[in-house]
C-alpha positions, 0 to 999 in steps of 0.5 A, spaced: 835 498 528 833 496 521 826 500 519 824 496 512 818 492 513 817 484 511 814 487 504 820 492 502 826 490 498 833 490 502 839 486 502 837 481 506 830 481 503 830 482 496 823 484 491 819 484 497 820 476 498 819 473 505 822 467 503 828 465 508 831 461 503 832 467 497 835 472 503 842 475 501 846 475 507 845 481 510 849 487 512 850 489 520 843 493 523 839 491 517 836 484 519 829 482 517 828 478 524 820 477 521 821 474 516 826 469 520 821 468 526 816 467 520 821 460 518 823 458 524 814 458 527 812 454 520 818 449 520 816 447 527 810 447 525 811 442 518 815 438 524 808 438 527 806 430 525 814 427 527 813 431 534 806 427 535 809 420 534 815 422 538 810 423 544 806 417 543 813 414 543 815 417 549 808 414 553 809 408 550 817 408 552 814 410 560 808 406 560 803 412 560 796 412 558 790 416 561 787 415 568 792 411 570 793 410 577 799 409 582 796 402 585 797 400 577 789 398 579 783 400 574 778 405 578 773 409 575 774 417 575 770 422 578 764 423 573 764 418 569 758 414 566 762 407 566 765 403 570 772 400 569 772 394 564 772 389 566 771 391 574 773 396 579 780 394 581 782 390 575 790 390 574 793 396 570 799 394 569 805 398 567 809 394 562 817 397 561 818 392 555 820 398 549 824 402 555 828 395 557 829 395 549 832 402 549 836 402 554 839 396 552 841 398 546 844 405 549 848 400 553 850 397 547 852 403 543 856 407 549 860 401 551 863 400 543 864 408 543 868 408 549 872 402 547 872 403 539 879 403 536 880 410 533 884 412 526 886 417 523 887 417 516 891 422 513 887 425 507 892 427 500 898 425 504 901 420 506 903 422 514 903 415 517 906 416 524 903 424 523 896 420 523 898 415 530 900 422 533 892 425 531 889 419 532 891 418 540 890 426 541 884 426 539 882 419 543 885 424 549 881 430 547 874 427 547 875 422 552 879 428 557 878 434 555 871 436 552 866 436 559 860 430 560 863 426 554 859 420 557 852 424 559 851 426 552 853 420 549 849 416 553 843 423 551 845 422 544 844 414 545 837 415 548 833 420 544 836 416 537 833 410 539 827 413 544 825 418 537 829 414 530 833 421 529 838 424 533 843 430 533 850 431 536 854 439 536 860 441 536 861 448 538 868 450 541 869 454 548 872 459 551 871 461 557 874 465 564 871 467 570 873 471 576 877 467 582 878 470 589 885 470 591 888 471 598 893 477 599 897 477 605 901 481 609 908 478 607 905 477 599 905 484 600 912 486 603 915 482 596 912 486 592 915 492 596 922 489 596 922 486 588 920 493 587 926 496 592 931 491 588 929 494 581 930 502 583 937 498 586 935 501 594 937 495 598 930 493 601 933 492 609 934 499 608 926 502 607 920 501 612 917 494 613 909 494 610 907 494 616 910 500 619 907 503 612 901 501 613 901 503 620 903 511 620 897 515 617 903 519 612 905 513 609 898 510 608 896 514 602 902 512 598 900 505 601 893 506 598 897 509 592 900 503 590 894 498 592 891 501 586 897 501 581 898 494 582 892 490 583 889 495 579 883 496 583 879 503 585 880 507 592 874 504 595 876 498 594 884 499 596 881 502 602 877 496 603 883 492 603 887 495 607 881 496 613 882 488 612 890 489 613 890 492 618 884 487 622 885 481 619 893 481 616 889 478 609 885 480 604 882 478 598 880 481 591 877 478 585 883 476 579 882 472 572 881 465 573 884 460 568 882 460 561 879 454 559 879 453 551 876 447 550 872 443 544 863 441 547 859 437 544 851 437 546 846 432 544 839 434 542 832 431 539 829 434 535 823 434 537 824 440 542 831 442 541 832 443 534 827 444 528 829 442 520 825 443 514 822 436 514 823 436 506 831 437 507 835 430 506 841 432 509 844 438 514 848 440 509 842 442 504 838 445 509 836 452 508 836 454 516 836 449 522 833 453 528 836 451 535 832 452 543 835 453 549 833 455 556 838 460 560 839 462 567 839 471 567 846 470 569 848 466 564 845 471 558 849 477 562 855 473 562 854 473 554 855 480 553 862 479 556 865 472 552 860 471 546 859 480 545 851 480 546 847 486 545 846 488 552 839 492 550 836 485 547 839 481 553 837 486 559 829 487 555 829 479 555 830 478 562 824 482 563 819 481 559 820 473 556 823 471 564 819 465 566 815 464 559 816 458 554 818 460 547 811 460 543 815 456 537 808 455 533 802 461 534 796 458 538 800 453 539 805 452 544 808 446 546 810 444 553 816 440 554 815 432 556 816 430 562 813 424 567 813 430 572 807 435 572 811 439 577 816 439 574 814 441 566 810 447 568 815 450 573 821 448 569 821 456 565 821 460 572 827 462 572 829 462 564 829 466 558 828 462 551 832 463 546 833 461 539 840 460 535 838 460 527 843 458 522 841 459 516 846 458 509 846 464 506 850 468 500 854 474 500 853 480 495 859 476 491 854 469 491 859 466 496 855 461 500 856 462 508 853 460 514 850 466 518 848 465 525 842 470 528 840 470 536 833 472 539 826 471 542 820 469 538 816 473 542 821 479 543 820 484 538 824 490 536 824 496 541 827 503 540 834 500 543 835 494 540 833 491 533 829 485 536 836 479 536 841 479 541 847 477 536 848 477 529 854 474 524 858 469 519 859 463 524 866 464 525 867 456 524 872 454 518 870 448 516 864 451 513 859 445 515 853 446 519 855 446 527 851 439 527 852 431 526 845 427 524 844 419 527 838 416 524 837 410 527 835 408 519 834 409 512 827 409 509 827 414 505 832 419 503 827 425 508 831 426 515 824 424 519 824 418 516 826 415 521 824 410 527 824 409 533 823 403 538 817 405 540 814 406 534 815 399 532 814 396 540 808 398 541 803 393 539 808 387 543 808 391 549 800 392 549 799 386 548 804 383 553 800 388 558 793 384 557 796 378 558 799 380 564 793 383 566 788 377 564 793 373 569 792 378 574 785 379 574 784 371 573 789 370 580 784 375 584 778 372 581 781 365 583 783 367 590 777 371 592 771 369 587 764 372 588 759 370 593 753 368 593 748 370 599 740 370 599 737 376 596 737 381 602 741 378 607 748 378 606 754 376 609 755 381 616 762 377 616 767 373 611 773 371 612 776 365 616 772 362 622 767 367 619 759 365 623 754 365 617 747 362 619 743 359 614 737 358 613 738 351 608 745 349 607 748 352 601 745 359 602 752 362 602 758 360 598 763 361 592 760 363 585 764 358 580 771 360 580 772 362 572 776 355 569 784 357 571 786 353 564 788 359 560 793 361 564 799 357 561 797 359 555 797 366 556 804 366 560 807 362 554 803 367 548 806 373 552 813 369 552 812 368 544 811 376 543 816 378 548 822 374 545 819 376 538 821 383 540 828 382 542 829 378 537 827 384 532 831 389 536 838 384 536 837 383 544 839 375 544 834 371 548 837 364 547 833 361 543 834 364 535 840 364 531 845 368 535 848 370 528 841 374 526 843 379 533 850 379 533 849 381 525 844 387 527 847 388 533 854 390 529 850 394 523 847 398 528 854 399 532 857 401 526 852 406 524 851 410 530 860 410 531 860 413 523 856 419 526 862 420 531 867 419 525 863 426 523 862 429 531 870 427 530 872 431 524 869 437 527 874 437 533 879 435 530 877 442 525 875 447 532 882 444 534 885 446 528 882 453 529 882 455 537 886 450 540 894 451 543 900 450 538 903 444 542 898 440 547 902 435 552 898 429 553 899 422 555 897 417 550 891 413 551 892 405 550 899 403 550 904 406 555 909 411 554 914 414 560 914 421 557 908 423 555 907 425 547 907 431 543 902 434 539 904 440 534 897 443 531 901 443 523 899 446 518 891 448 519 890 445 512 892 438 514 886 434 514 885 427 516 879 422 516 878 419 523 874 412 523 872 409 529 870 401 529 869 395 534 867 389 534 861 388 538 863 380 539 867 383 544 862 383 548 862 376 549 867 373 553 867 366 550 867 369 543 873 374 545 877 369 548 876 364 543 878 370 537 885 372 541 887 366 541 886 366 534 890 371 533 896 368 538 895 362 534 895 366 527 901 371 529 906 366 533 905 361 527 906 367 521 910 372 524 917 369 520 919 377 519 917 379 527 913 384 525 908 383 530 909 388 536 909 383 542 907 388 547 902 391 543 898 385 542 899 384 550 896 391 551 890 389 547 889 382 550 889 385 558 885 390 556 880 386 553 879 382 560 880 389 564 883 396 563 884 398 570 888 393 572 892 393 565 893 401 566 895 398 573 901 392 571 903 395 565 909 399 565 912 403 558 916 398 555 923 403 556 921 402 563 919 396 563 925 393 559 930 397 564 927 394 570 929 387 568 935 389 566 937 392 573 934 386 576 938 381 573 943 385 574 943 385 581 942 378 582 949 377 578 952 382 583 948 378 589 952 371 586 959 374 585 958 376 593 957 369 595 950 369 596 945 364 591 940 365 587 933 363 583 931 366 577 924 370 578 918 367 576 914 371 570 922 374 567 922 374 560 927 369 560 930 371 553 932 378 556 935 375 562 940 371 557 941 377 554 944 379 560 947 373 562 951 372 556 954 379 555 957 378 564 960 371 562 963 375 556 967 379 561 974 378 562 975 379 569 969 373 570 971 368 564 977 368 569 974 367 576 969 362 574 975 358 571 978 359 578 973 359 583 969 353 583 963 355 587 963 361 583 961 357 578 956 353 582 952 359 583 953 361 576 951 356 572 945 354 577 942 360 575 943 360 568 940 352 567 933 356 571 933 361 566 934 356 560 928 351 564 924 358 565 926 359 557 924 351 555 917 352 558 914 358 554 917 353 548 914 347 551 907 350 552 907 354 544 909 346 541 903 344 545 898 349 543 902 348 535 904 340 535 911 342 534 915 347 536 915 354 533 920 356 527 925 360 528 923 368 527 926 369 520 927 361 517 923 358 511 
């Protein structure tokens, strides 16, 4: 453990300086964690003014205030001078118009990510079919292999929209954990006879495992070989064959399959992630801080997978288990949540950590980024040097493990950024008080004040109510407040409302849908160059942990065998784009745009260049992918099926037996096929010797040639003449 002081020179603090930024990188052992718990508390600190908006962003989104109450009435509060305005019991509604905004918007950016057309565009070369190859394995990696895709995606979509910034990490994962596999009798007594085998003894000749097992002068040989081969101590041996003996079974703990997969996770920054709010960009911060909970099993098993200091892991669990992190001094946040319950018994069972990534330079002045692990309220003790791992971030694409989305630019400043609430707000309080004033006025009307003699109220009121009056009159209803306004409040909150959707794109049927479908796409298409981002940094873990030779079934356009991918040459890069058209999700709009498409391509494909079956995939899809993943075979497959069933009609006709042609056959394959069987001899020879032979022949040609002329009838019919055959002038 390092003994040097903030103010004393050493390598990772050099002059004395307590600036994170002048650091040298330091040497294992001589880490200076004040000055980095130092950085990690005044940059939360500096994030103080952006962590405030986001949760006056937050109310707004949940509709929270003070002195709410759960009837959504307004009632005066233990204490209180006042009365509520403007009475008791006056409706306090809450208004979810800003969190019907977001959620539209997340719907809307998590849809165009799952259907988004990937491309990979090979960079310094030009690796074509390569750049197909990555471009569907990196659909299949992302959509298949990296767990809760959807969850975080939908987190990412959530906290850009809630807060105006949001963060995505790539990390890699490598995991195994232990398994309990069965061990049996029979299990056993293969292991005996493989081993016989190998000495060359015949296994028939030696004692069963159950005599061994059995006799007490050949259990400790029994024992002896328990131990050797499932590698286990005599305590546990002795166990496993108490349980031989009772059961015929028993168990031990093995090593499970090795998961090695790439993770992404999403996080806000107003309480998982903390960057310098002068930085305007990742890449050019000095250190970005991140914060995690984790159980005290979860710590432990980093001692394992990740080399943790067991000294460190064991003094957190100890002393900081069920404290919140204090992240600012004096100050600590408590996590927003619409639960109180829940927000201050969340940490009972966890240990904070923060993981601090700092870009730091080696004594060579080679940058690199370097990762340091601990607790700001754990100092350094006599076993350990106050942080649980220290190191060069093994990642090879040299970047900060991190993706920022912004929801917009105002200024070139990472906070500078907006989120719906922020902008929401003033609607959404005015559409409450004017749904408030039609409630308050509803009540009012309904059941006005009453008016009685001083003294003397009404002992009853209601329906067939008996008041005595002493002069007619005594007892009636107060004026009823004039009701004129409420048209006009409801078509004020009408205004307001469609004025805040149109503003966020959300299409009300009364602007330009042009405006929305603009916005809408210009927000799409942002949020998906994030995921380009996200993207390159897998496809780089990929390129450093993942298998040599992945097998994998190509997302899109069947195939019978599943595709290969080699991992290549580590420094073969490719820039991946992701795009959607957010029209699409139209359905008048996408259909009028395939068939401007089939138009286009039946008309000006003269080269036949045009993949028929790729812009069938596409257009099913479009409608619904399931029941496209369902109908549609690979093309190999698909094409020797109807080859196998026109065959066997000819068969069937050529034994006698009459046949129609199949509706829904692609009757130019079928000619094909037809043409190359009257073009055999023995054929050619007995249609001209068998007249009901030909009969049955030349019927089912003229159905495939009529089925033929249909599907050209109906392109002459949508083109005004008939099509051009492929490669003509």
């Amino acid at each position: 453990m390092s003994e040097e002081s903030p103010g004393v020179q050493t390598a990772e603090n050099p002059g004395g300086e307590s600036d994170p930024s002048l650091q040298l990188a330091p040497p294992d052992g001589q880490v200076d964690i004040s000055v980095l718990i130092k950085a990690f508390q005044d940059t939360a600190r500096d994030c103080a003014a952006y962590n405030s908006q986001c949760r006056m962003n937050f109310q707004t989104r949940f509709a929270i205030w003070s002195g709410q109450s759960a009837d959504n009435k307004k009632h005066s509060r233990e204490g209180d001078d006042t009365e509520p305005t403007p009475w008791e019991g006056a409706s306090d509604m809450r208004v979810y118009e800003v969190d019907h905004a977001i959620n539209f918007k997340v719907a809307l950016y998590s849809m165009a990510r799952r259907k988004a057309n990937l491309i990979a565009i090979p960079v310094n070369s030009g690796k074509i079919e390569r750049a197909k190859v990555v471009s569907n394995f990196m659909r299949w990696l992302i959509n298949t292999q990296v767990p809760q895709v959807d969850r975080e995606d939908e987190l990412l979509a959530q906290y850009l929209k809630e807060k105006g910034i949001a963060v995505m990490g790539q990390f890699w994962e490598k995991k195994q954990e232990k398994v309990l596999d069965v061990i049996r009798m029979q299990d056993i007594q293969g292991i005996i006879d493989s081993e016989a085998k190998k000495r060359g003894e015949d296994p028939r000749r030696l004692p069963r495992a159950q005599e061994i097992l059995s006799h007490e002068d050949t259990q400790e040989s029994f024992e002896n070989g328990l131990m050797q081969f499932y590698e286990v101590g005599r305590r546990k041996a002795k166990q496993m064959m108490a349980e031989l003996k009772s059961t015929g079974e028993t168990s031990i703990a093995i090593n499970g399959r090795e998961v090695s997969r790439p993770v992404l996770r999403a996080f806000n920054l107003d309480e998982d992630i903390f960057i310098p709010p002068y930085a305007t960009d990742l890449e050019t911060a000095p250190y970005i801080f991140r914060v995690q909970y984790y159980t005290p099993e979860q710590l432990r098993a980093f001692i394992v997978t990740d080399n943790w200091d067991e000294n460190w892991v064991e003094e957190a669990i100890k002393t900081c288990k069920g404290r919140m992190m204090t992240i600012v001094p004096d100050n600590g946040t408590t996590p927003i949540s619409r639960n109180f319950i829940f927000r201050y018994q969340r940490f009972n069972e966890l240990v904070g950590v923060v993981y601090g990534y700092r870009r730091l330079s080696d004594v060579d002045n080679v940058p690199g980024i370097y990762l340091t692990i601990f607790n700001p309220d754990l100092a350094p003790g006599a076993d350990q040097d106050g942080y649980a791992k220290h190191g060069l971030l093994p990642y090879r694409h040299g970047q900060y493990p991190f993706v920022l989305y912004r929801a917009e630019y105002l200024s070139r400043r990472i906070h500078d950024s907006r989120g719906i609430p922020e902008v929401g707000k003033q609607f959404q309080d005015n559409i409450k008080a004017h749904r408030d004033a039609r409630m308050d006025a509803a009540s009012i009307g309904i059941i006005p004040p009453v008016g009685f003699p001083q003294g003397r109220p009404p002992g009853a009121w209601g329906p067939g109510a008996r008041l005595p009056e002493r002069r007619a009159g005594e007892y009636h209803f107060i004026d009823r407040p004039s009701m004129g306004g409420d048209a006009n409040t409801e078509k004020s909150e009408e205004i307001m409302m469609a004025g805040f959707r149109e503003y966020n794109g959300i299409n009300t049927g009364e602007e330009d849908n042009q405006v929305a479908a603009i916005l809408n796409q210009f927000e799409t298409d942002k949020y998906l160059s994030g995921w380009s981002a996200s993207l390159w940094q897998c496809w780089k873990l990929y390129q450093q942990y993942g298998e040599d030779e992945v097998f994998f079934r190509i997302a899109g356009l069947k195939q019978q065998d599943p595709a290969v991918m080699q991992k290549g040459d580590p420094s073969e890069d490719f820039d991946f784009i992701l795009t959607y058209d957010a029209i699409n999700f139209d359905p008048d709009a996408r259909a009028a745009k395939m068939e401007r498409i089939n138009n286009l391509c039946q008309t000006a494909d003269k080269d036949g260049v045009v993949n028929w079956s790729a812009l069938l995939q596409i257009e099913l899809e479009a409608e619904d992918p399931y029941i496209a993943e369902a109908i549609i075979e690979p093309k190999p497959q698909a094409t020797q099926q109807i080859i196998s069933k026109v065959q066997d009609d000819l068969t069937q006709i050529s034994a006698g037996i009459q046949k129609n042609f199949t509706p829904g056959t692609p009757p130019q394959l079928a000619l094909q096929v037809i043409q190359a069987w009257v073009q055999q001899q023995d054929v050619a020879q007995r249609m001209q010797s068998d007249p009901a032979f030909e009969a049955r022949a030349q019927n089912y040609i003229k159905m495939v040639t009529f089925a033929q002329q249909q599907q050209t009838n109906a392109i002459t019919g949508k083109l005004g003449a008939p099509p051009a055959p492929m490669g003509g002038p």
